[in-house]
Each structure stands twice: as C-alpha cells, then as structure tokens.
C-alpha positions as a Markdown table, in Angstrom:
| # | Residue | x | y | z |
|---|---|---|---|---|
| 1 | Unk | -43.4 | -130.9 | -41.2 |
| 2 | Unk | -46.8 | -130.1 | -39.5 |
| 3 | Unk | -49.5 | -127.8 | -41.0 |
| 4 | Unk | -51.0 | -125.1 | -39.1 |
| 5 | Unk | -54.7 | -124.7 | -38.9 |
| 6 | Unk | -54.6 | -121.6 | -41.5 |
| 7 | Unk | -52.3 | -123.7 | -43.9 |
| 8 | Unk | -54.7 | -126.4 | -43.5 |
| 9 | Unk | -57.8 | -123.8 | -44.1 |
| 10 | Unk | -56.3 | -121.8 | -46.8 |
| 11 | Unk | -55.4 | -125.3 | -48.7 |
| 12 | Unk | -58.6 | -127.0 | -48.4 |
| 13 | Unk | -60.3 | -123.6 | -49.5 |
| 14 | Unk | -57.9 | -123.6 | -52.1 |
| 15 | Unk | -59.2 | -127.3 | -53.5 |
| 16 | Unk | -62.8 | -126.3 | -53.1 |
| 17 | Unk | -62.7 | -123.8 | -55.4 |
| 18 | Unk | -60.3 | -125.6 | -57.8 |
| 19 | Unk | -63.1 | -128.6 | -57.7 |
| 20 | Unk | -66.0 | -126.2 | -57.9 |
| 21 | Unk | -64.4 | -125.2 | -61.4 |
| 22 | Unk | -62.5 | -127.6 | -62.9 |
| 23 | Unk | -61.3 | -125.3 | -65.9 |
| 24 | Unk | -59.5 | -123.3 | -63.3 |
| 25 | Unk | -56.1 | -123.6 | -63.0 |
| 26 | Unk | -54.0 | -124.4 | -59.9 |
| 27 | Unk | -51.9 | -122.1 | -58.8 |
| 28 | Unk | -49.1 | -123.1 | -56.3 |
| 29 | Unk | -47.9 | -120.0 | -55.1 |
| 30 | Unk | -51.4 | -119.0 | -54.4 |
| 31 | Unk | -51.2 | -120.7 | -51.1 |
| 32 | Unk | -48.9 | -117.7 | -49.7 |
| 33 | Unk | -45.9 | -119.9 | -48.7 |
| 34 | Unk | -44.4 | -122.3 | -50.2 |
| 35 | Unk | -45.5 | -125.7 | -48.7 |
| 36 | Unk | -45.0 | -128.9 | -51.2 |
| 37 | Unk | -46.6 | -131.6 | -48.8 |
| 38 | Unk | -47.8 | -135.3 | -50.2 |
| 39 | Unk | -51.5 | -134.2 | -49.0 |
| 40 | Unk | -51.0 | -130.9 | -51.5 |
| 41 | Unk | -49.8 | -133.9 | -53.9 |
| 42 | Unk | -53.1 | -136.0 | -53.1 |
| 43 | Unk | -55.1 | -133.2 | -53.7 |
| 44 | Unk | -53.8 | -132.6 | -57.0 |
| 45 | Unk | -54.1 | -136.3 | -58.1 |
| 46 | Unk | -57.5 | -136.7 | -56.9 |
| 47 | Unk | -58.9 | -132.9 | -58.7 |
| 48 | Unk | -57.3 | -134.6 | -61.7 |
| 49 | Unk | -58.7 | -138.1 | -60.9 |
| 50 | Unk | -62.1 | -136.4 | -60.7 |
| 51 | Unk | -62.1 | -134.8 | -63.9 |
| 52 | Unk | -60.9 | -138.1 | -65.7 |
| 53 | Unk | -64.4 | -139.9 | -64.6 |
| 54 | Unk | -66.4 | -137.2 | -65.5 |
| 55 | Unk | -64.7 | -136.7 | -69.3 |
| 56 | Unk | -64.7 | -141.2 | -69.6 |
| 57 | Unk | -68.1 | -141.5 | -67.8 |
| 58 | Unk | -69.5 | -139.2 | -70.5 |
| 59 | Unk | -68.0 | -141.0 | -73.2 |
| 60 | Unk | -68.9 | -144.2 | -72.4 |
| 61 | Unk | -72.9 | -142.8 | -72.0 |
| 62 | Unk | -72.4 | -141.5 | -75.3 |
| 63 | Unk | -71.0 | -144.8 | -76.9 |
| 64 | Unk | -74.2 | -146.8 | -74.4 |
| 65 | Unk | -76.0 | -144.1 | -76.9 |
| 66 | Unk | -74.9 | -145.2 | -79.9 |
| 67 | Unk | -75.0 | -148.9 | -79.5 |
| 68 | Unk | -78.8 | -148.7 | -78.4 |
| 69 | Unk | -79.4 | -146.7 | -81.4 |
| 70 | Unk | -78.2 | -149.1 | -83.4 |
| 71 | Unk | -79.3 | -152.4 | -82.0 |
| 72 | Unk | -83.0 | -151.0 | -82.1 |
| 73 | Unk | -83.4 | -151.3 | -85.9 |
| 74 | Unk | -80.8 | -154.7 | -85.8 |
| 75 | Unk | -83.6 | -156.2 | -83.3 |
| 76 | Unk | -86.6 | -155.6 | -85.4 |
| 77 | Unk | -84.8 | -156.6 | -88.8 |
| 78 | Unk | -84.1 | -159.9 | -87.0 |
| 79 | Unk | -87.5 | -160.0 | -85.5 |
| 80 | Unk | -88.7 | -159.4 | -89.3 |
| 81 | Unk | -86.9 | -162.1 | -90.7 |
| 82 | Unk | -87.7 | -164.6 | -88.2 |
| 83 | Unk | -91.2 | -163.5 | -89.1 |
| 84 | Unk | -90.7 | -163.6 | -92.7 |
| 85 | Unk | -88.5 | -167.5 | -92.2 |
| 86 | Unk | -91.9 | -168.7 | -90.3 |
| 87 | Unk | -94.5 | -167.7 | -93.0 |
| 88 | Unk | -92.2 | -169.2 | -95.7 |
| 89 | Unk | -92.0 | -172.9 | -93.5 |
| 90 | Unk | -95.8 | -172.7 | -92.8 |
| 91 | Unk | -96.5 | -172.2 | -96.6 |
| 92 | Unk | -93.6 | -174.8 | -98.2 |
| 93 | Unk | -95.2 | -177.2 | -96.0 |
| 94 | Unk | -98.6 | -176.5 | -97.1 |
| 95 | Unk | -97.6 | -176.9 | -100.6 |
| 96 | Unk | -96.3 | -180.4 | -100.0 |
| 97 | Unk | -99.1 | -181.2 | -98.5 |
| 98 | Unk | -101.7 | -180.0 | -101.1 |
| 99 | Unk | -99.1 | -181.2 | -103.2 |
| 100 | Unk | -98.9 | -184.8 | -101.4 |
| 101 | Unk | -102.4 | -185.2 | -101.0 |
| 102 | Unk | -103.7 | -186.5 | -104.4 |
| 103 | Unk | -100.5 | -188.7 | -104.3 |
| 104 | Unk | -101.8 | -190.6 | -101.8 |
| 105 | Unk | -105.1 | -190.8 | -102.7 |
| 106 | Unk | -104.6 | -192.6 | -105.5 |
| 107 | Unk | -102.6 | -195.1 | -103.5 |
| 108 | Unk | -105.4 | -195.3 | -101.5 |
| 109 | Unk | -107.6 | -196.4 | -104.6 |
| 110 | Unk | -104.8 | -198.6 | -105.4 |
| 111 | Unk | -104.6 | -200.3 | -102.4 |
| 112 | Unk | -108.9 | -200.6 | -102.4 |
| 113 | Unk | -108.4 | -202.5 | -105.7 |
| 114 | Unk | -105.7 | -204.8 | -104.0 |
| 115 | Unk | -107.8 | -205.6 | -101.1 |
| 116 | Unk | -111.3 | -206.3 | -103.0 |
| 117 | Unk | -108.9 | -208.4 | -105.7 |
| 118 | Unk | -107.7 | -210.6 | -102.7 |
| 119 | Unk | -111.1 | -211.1 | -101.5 |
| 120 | Unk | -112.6 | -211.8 | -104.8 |
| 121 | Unk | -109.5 | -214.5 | -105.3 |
| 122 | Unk | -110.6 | -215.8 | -101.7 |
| 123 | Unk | -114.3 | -216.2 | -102.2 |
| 124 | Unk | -113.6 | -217.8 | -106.3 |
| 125 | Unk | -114.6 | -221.7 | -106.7 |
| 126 | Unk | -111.7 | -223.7 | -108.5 |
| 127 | Unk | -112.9 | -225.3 | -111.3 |
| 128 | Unk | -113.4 | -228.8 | -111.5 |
| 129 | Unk | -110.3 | -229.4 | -113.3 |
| 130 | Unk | -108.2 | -227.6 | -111.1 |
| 131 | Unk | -108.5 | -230.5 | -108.1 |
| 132 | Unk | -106.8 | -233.0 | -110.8 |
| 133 | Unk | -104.6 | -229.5 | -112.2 |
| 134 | Unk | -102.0 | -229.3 | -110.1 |
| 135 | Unk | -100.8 | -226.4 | -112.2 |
| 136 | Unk | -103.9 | -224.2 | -111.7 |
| 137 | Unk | -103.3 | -224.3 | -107.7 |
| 138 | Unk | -100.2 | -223.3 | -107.6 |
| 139 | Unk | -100.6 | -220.1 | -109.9 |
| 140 | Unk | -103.3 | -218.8 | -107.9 |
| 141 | Unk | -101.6 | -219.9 | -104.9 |
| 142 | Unk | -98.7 | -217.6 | -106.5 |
| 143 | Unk | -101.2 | -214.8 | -107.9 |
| 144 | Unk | -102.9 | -214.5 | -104.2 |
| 145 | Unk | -99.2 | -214.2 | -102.2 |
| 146 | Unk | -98.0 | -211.2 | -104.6 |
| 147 | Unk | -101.3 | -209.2 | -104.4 |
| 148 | Unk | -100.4 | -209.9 | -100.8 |
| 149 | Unk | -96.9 | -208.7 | -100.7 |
| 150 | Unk | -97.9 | -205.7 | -102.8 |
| 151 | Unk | -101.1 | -204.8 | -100.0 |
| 152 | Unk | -98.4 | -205.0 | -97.4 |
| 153 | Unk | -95.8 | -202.9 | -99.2 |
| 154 | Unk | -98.5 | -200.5 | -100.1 |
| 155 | Unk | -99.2 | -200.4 | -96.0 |
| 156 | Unk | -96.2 | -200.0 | -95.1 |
| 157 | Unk | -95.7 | -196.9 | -97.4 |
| 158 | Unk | -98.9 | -195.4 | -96.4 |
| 159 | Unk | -97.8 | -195.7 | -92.9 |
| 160 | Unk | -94.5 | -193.9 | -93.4 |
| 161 | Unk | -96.5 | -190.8 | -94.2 |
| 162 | Unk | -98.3 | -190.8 | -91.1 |
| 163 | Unk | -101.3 | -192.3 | -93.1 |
| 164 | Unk | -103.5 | -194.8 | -90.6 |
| 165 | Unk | -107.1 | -196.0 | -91.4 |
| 166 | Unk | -109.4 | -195.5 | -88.5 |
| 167 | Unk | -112.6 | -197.7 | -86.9 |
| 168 | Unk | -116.0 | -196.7 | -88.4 |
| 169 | Unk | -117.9 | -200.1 | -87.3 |
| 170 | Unk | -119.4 | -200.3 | -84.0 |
| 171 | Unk | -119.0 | -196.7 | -84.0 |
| 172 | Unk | -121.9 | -193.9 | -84.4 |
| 173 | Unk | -122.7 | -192.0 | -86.9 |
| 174 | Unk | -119.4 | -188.8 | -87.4 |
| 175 | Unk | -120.4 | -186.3 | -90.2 |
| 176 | Unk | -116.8 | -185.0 | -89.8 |
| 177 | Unk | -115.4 | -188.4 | -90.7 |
| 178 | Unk | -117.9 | -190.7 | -92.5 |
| 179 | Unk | -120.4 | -190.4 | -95.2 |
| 180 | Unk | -123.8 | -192.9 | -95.1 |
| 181 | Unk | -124.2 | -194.5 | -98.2 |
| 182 | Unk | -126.7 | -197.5 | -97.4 |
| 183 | Unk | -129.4 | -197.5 | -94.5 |
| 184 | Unk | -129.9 | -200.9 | -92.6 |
| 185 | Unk | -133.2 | -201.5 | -90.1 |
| 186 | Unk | -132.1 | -203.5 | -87.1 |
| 187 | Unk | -134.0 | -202.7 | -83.9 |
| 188 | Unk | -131.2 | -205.0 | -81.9 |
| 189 | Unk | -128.6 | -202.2 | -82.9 |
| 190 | Unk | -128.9 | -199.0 | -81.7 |
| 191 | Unk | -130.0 | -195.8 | -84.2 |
| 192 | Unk | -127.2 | -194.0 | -86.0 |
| 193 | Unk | -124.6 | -197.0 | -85.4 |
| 194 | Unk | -122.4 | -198.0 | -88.6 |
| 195 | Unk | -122.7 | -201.4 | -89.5 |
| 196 | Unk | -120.5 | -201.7 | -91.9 |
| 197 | Unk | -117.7 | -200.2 | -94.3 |
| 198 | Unk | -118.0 | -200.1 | -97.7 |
| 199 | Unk | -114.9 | -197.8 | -97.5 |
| 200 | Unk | -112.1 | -197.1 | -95.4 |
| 201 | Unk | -111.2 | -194.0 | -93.9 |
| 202 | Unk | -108.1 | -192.5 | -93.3 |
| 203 | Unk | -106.6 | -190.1 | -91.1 |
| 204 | Unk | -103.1 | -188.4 | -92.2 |
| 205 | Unk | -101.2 | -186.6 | -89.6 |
| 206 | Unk | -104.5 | -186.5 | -87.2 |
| 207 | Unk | -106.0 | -184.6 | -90.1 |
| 208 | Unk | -109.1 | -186.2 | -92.4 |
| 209 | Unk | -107.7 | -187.6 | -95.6 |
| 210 | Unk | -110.6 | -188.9 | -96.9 |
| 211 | Unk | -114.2 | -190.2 | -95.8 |
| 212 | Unk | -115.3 | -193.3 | -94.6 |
| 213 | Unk | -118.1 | -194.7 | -96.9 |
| 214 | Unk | -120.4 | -196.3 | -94.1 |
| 215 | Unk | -123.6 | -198.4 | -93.6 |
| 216 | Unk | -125.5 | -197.1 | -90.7 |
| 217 | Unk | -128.6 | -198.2 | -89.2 |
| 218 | Unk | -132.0 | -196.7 | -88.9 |
C-alpha cells in the first residue's frame, strides 16, 4: 500500500512529538485512519529503542560514578601501604646493618691477629736444636698452614658479605678513608703520599667499614 504525502506528514509529525516527549503515549488512532504499515512499526521500535539508551546510558554513568568513588580511596590506601612496606625494608635493613657491623669488626681484628701471627711465625729463628729436631719443624710447619687455612677461611667469609680491603700505599693522603698515624720525610716521594699500612681498610658494600691506619710522608 502507498502513503500519501499527508499520511506521510501527519505520521512523521506524529513521531516528532512522541520523541520530543517520551512520557507521551502513542496513540494509533490518532493518525485519523487506520494505517498499520512496517514504517509505523519502525517508528515505534526505534521511539522505544531511543528511550532504552537513554534509561541504560544513565545507569551505566551512574555505576562509572560509583566505581570511581570507590577506587579513589582503594588507590591511596595501596599507595599508603606501598609507602608504609618501603619505610619498613629501608629500616629492617638498617638494623642488620648496625646490627652486622660490630660482627664484623671483630672479625676484622681477628683476622689482624692472624695475619701479624703468620708474619711473626715467618720472621722467628729456629733454634739450634730444631735443625737436628725433626719434630720441632714439622709442628711449626703444621702451626703456620692452619693459621693459614683459618686467614683464608676468615677471607672468604668477609668476602661473602661484600667486605673487600682497599689500596692505601702508593696512594695520597683520603681523610674520608685513612687516618695518618706516623709521618715519614722522603723528598724522592711526593708530599701527602702513604707509604705504608699499619692497618687495613675496608670497604663494605661501597660504604667505609673502618679506616685505614696509614704512614704518609711529609
């Protein structure tokens, strides 16, 4: 069936006004005749469609609403805690560390005494007896080779917790790192150059551990 040009007006008039106020009901027999075409159908569907975005788009800006409200104060909780899980790491470790420390300064004593024993046992005369006492060379010969064994141990320990000795001879004069303890006068050496240790130092993780007793000259 074909629409006449009034039909046509009258109906599309008839959808305006239904869109313009969606509470408004639609009246069929307001058209004046009684036409039930699929484009009357369409427009039906669609005024409906239309009104079924507008009542879900609504709804879902509400629930976008919602969610935001409630993942601002998640956010900064977990932004807190992270916070709160950093200062806790930084000051565990720095207990184990001031913890750690005097630990391994006494190792480093110990392993002083090791090293000047092993030197001492280096530089001592046998006795006369000892070249017929074939007794005699064997303990010290035993004696020197635990020290040594314990020294390296000792090393090795020191060196799984990042602790490393570092060069003070040849090297000038570092406040930070080394403490003058004897003065030498050598004009082929130039001023403020360490001559000598008396004392190692030692570096733990990068950081100072403890001095380096040094003789400078001057």
């Amino acid at each position: 069936m074909t629409l006449e040009s009034t039909d046509k007006e009258r109906l599309l008039q008839q959808f305006k006004n239904y869109l313009n106020e969606p509470g408004q009901e639609w009246d069929e027999n307001d058209s004046g005749s009684p036409l039930t075409t699929d484009l009357y159908s369409l427009f039906v569907e669609l005024a409906g469609l239309k009104n079924e975005v507008k009542i879900e788009s609504r709804q879902f800006k509400e629930a976008l609403d919602q969610f935001q409200a409630a993942m601002t104060p998640l956010q900064s909780g977990y932004e807190a805690l992270q916070t709160t899980i950093a200062q806790q790491r930084s000051h565990i470790e720095s207990e184990h560390k001031e913890t750690l420390r005097p630990l391994l300064l006494e190792l480093l004593e110990l392993r002083d005494r090791m090293a000047a024993g092993e030197e001492i046992a280096n530089r001592k005369e046998r006795s006369f007896f000892s070249r017929f006492c074939q007794k005699e060379k064997q303990l010290l010969t035993a004696v020197n080779e635990g020290v040594a064994m314990s020294a390296r141990r000792l090393d090795q320990i020191l060196a799984a917790h990042q602790v490393k000795p570092f060069v003070s001879v040849g090297q000038f004069l570092d406040p930070v790192r080394m403490r003058a303890t004897e003065t030498v006068s050598d004009p082929d050496i130039p001023h403020g150059e360490v001559t000598a240790e008396l004392r190692k130092g030692y570096l733990w993780n990068n950081e100072l551990l403890r001095f380096a007793e040094v003789i400078v000259n001057k």
